[in-house]
C-alpha positions, 0 to 999 in steps of 0.5 A: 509779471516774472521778474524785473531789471533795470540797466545801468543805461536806465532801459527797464527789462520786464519776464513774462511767461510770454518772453522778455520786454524792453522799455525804453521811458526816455525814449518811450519805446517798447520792444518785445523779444519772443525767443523761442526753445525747444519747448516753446517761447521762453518764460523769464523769471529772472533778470540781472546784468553783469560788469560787461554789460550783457544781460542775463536772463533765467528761465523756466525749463529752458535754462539760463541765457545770455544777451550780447548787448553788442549783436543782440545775440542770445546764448543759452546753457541748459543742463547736460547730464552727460556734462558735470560742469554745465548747469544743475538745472534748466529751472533758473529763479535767481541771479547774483554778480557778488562783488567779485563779478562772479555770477551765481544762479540759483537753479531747482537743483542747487546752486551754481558758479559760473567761471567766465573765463571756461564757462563752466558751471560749479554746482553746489547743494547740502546734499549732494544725493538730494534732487528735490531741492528747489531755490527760490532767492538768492542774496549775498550779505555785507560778508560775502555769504550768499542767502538762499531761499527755498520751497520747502527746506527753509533758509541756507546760508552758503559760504562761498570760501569754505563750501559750507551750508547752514539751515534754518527750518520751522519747528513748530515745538521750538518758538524763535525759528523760522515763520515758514520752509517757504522762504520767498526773498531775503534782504539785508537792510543798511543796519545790517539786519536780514529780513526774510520774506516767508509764506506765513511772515516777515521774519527778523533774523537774530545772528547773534541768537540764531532767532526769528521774529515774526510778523503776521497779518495779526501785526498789520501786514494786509497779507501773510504771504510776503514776495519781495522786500525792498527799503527806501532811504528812511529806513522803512521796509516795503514788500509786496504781499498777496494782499496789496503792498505794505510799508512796514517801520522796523523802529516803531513795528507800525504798517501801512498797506496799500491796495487797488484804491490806491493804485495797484493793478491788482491784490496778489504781487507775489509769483517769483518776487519780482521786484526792483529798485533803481539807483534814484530809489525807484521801486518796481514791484511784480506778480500774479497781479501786474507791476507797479513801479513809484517813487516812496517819497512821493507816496503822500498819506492823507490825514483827513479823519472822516467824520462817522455817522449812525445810519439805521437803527433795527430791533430783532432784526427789523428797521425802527421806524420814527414816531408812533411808539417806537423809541426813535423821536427822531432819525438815529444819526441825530439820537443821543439817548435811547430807552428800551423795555426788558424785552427789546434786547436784539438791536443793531446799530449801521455807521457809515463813515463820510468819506468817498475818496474811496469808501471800500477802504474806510475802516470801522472800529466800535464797542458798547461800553458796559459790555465789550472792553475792546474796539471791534475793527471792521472793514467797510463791508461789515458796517452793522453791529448787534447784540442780541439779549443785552442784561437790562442797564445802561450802555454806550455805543461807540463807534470810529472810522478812519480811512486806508491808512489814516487815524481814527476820528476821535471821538467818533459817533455815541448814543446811549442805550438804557434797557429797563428791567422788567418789573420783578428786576427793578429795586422797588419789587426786589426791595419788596421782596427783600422786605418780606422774606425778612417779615416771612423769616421772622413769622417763620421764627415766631411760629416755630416759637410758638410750636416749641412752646406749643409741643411743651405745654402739650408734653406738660399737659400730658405729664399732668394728665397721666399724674391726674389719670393716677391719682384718680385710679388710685383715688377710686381703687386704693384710697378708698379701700383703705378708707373703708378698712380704717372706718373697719378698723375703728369700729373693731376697736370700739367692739373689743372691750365689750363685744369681742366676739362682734370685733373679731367677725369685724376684723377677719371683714376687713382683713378679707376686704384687705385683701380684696383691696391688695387685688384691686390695687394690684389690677390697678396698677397693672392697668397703668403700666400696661399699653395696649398692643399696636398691632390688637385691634379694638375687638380684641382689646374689648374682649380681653378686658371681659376676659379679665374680668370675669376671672378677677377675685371680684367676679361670681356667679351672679357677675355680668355676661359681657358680649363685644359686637362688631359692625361695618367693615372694620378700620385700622385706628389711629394707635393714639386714638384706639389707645385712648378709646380703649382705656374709655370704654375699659372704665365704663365696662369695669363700672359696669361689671363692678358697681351697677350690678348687671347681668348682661353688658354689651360693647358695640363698635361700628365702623361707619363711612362718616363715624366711628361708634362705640356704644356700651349698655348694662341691664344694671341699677343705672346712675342717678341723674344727678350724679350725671348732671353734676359731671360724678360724684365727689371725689370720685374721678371715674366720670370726669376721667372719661369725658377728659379723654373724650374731649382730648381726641376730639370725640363726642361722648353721650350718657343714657341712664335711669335707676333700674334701666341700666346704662347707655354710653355712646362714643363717636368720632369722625372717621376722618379723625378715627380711621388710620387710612382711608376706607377702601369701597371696594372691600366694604361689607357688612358683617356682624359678629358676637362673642360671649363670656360667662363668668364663671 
């Protein structure tokens, strides 16, 4: 349907691409006009009378006709390039008679007056060069502007005293214009408000302001796309869409739409904005679709609120069944409470509402409370909703259905959801596990208080240790050699008075033994500031110490051989341990060379898979075994020194002596305790290596 007109003899006048139709609804008659052009039966697209009665009628590509009500004759004006004065264009889509009886046409190229008594055309355009403009509409305000809508260069208001256009465009970077260049229709309403219809929008036009308010689908309008606008008595606006009709209330923005459940030919109404309205207030809508014609004040809405309905329960997709395990005891549409496990959290829920007027226009809305803080609205065809990996707690599901255009049944359908946390998510295991952190945190403080004072008592062992090692060397160097001298010293003044030569030999003694104390002291002292080397090994160490020896004051030609021997294949030591068996076998070799009176000493260090060995033997005159049984002599701190040191790091210390036999001394210790690293098989070899000194 192109266009639609009723005359003032209340005969309806419908354009088709198909020619023009005359209905007659009193009489019930029908009559059909196939005019013919040059290019085939003419395409009415636009119907309007004029105040003498003959109808005109404007085409597509055939120009503008005029029918004679007295002869029933036609009479067309097409355009006449030749002529200035005949029509603009033969594409005519909209007439106005203003309210001085002037017919205006608006044609693809511009608009034109016609003057009845010449019959020529005037011909009217922005620019005059521009030959790409194409009206859409035509309307004449309260003022006498004429309003014209266009394809693509938006909305022209036309000063038909002055000759003056004013544009209206779209500009994307400026809010408050134009929704859309496509300006369908254009109406005022009795207040005096335009409202023009675009491709995207109902605006509301602001003259005061030069702005547009826009209302879209996301407003309630059932489609974007607006026709044609017409207004009933109370004020309400209806337009024809390219999704069924809609009533639109300008006071409180509220819309109501209609579709083919209620009656209408079809979805798109929009195609040249046909549409109509008589003076009993009859509407006429066409388009793409068909027409509809109907009373607005006999369009009843219902009030009737379907009661909504839960239909299907589904867990990851499949139908829950009832009974057997599941957590339906019973059908869903009568469920009040489900409980589900931490691993049951894709579930969807079905509704259908009872209403079957026409089910395909039911509206839905629904939203679990606990997760969504908005209604999501559906339409019949989206009747399932899911949620897919829910947080275990407890939710409500909410669910309204209402009809086309009626409200929404309060409070609609629920079940309650609760999903339990898996074990670790429940408070107990969390209070647990609060529970113990807190005791492993205090256990954490208490052992690392007990490794604060463990380190300190260790640094106060060791302090200890070192003054006890110190009085014992000089104990065992110092001290006794100064008691020897004083015991000297007491016998040479005993001597002098009656035997001065015996107290002199006494005196140049102990002056000798003086100096022999002076050296000791000196060697003593040098052994306790000095550190073995990290980087000498314990051979080297051993030897080191022969070599010292045999070059002390103390040492003839009568003085022990010392000999180092190393076997297996030899080990990086732990630097504290080789440290510690270095100032061990250090004493033992030094009481040898000293005080056993040996001529022959031999170190023996052997580096084993399982143990390290150290084994020291002297040819001298032994200890006597109850000097070893008693742990050393009386106030003497070279035994005990030795075993303290042994036990320190762990190692196992063996003594081996008989008077005249010489002395053994074995000192083993694990070698996972001894070795630095561990033994590499593949460079493993047996060797065995001596070194003599001599002292000379």
């Amino acid at each position: 349907m192109q266009s639609i007109y009723e005359d003032h003899q209340g005969i309806l006048w419908m354009g088709t691409s198909e020619g023009l139709n005359r209905i007659d609804r009193q009489a019930g008659r029908y009559t059909s006009h196939r005019i013919t052009g040059h290019g085939g039966v003419i395409n009415a697209i636009t119907i309007h009378g004029d105040r003498s009665g003959d109808l005109w009628v404007g085409t597509y590509d055939q120009g503008l006709l005029r029918l004679d009500r007295r002869t029933g004759q036609f009479k067309t004006y097409k355009h006449n390039p030749a002529d200035p004065y005949s029509l603009s264009n033969d594409i005519v889509s909209r007439l106005v008679v203003d309210h001085n009886g002037t017919l205006w046409a608006a044609t693809w190229d511009g608009l034109n007056r016609f003057d009845a008594a010449t019959e020529r055309f005037t011909s009217y355009k922005p620019n005059p060069q521009s030959r790409t403009l194409y009206y859409l509409e035509l309307a004449e305000d309260r003022e006498g502007a004429l309003w014209l809508g266009t394809h693509t260069s938006g909305l022209h208001r036309f000063d038909p005293a002055t000759g003056q256009f004013t544009i209206y465009e779209h500009d994307i970077d400026r809010p408050g214009t134009l929704s859309d260049n496509r300006v369908n229709s254009v109406y005022f309403d009795r207040s005096g408000t335009t409202w023009v219809g675009t491709q995207n929008g109902l605006d509301s036009f602001d003259a005061k302001m030069g702005t547009f308010t826009v209302y879209r689908r996301r407003d309630g309008l059932p489609g974007n796309a607006v026709g044609c606008i017409l207004a009933d008595d109370h004020r309400n606006l209806w337009m024809s869409t390219n999704n069924g009709l809609a009533r639109f209330d300008p006071q409180s923005r509220t819309v109501k739409s209609y579709s083919t459940a209620d009656g209408l030919p079809g979805p798109d109404l929009t195609g040249w904005g046909a549409c109509y309205q008589s003076p009993s207030g009859e509407m006429f809508f066409g388009g793409f679709s068909g027409a509809i014609a109907f009373h607005p004040d006999r369009v009843v809405d219902t009030s009737y609120t379907p009661p909504v309905v839960l239909t299907e329960f589904r867990l990851s997709g499949r139908p829950v069944e009832i009974g057997g395990g599941s957590p339906l005891s019973k059908s869903i549409s009568y469920t009040t409470r489900l409980t589900l496990s931490h691993e049951q959290r894709i579930l969807s829920l079905a509704f259908s509402a009872l209403s079957y007027f026409n089910p395909g226009l039911n509206r839905y809305r629904y939203k679990l409370e606990g997760l969504d803080e908005a209604w999501h609205e559906v339409g019949s065809d989206e009747r399932l909703a899911t949620y897919t990996t829910l947080p275990a707690a407890s939710y409500t599901f909410r669910v309204q259905g209402a009809t086309s255009r009626g409200a929404w049944s309060e409070p609609g359908a629920s079940v309650r959801i609760e999903i339990l946390p898996p074990f670790w998510g429940t408070w107990r295991f969390q209070s647990a596990c609060g529970i113990l952190i807190l005791v492993s945190l205090w256990f954490a403080y208490r052992l690392r208080l007990q490794q604060i004072t463990w380190k300190f008592n260790m640094r106060l062992e060791e302090r200890v240790g070192e003054r006890t090692r110190i009085a014992r060397e000089l104990h065992d160097t110092l001290l006794q050699s100064f008691q020897g001298l004083l015991f000297r010293f007491q016998a040479a003044r005993n001597m002098l008075p009656r035997r001065p030569d015996e107290a002199i030999q006494v005196l140049d003694a102990a002056i000798s033994r003086s100096e022999q104390a002076i050296a000791e002291g000196r060697n003593t002292i040098q052994g306790l500031r000095s550190e073995p080397s990290a980087h000498s090994d314990l051979e080297h160490l051993l030897t080191a110490t022969g070599q010292e020896l045999a070059g002390s004051q103390e040492a003839n030609r009568d003085s022990a051989i010392i000999r180092v021997t190393v076997e297996g294949g030899q080990q990086t030591l732990s630097p504290i341990l080789q440290d510690e068996v270095y100032r061990i076998a250090r004493e033992v070799l030094r009481n040898a060379f000293l005080h056993a009176g040996a001529r022959q000493i031999e170190a023996e260090i052997r580096y084993d898979d399982r143990l390290f060995r150290l084994r020291i033997r002297d040819d001298g005159k032994g200890i006597d075994p109850r000097v070893l049984q008693d742990g050393g002599r009386a106030g003497h701190w070279g035994l005990p020194g030795i075993r303290e040191r042994a036990k320190q790091i762990g190692a196992q210390l063996h003594f081996w002596s008989e008077a005249g036999a010489g002395t053994e001394v074995e000192l083993t210790i694990p070698a996972a305790v001894a070795y630095a690293k561990p033994r590499d098989a593949s460079g493993f070899r047996l060797f065995r290596k001596k070194t003599g000194i001599h002292a000379h």
